[in-house]
Steps between C-alpha positions, in 0.01 A plus 500: 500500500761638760865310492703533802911375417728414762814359512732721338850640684897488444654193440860448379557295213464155461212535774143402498169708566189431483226779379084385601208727331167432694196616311147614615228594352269367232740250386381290207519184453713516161758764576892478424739658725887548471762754604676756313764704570638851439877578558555819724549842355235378180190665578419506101589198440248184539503313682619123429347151524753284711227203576116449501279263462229490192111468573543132468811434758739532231816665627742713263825641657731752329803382358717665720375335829421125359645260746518735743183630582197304590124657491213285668193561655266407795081559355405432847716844596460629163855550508768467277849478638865532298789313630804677394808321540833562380495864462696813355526801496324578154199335681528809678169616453128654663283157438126576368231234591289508192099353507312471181138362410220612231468779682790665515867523658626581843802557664656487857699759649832370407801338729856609444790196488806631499803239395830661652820313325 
């Protein structure tokens, strides 16, 4: 499965972007997909979950970005979008589009939001 995100850019805070991840491939039918995030100048560090969606719609959002952030999805597109509203600058961040079935894991190419105060 190949993930494509888009979206990402410098906003100040108290903005709004939103990030999409398109997917392609052999997508299966039960799949989750979410974002995760990794702060710049972390390269060891993992990456972590800010929203995704279980492999029965469920969505889970990090603490941190509850009531700010939205995830949802289009299975027609089969992609998965992340409205991020309200930001700052510890959202700062390169934003990972994450895919997951039986098979295995995938991962997009990352988007960088950058939340100047």
């Amino acid at each position: 499965v190949q993930l494509v995100e888009s979206g990402g850019g410098l906003v100040q805070a108290g903005g709004s972007l939103r990030l999409s991840c398109a997917a392609s491939g052999n997508i299966l039918r039960i799949n989750a997909m979410g974002w995760y995030r990794q702060a710049p100048g972390t390269p060891g560090k993992q990456r972590d979950l800010v929203a995704s969606f279980t492999g029965v719609g469920t969505a889970h959002y990090a603490d941190s970005v509850k009531d700010r952030f939205t995830i949802s999805r289009d299975n027609d597109k089969n992609t998965v979008y992340l409205q991020m509203n309200s930001l700052k600058p510890e959202d700062t961040a390169f934003y990972y589009c994450k895919y997951r079935d039986y098979l295995g894991d995938s991962w997009g190419q990352g988007t960088q939001v950058t939340v100047s105060s």
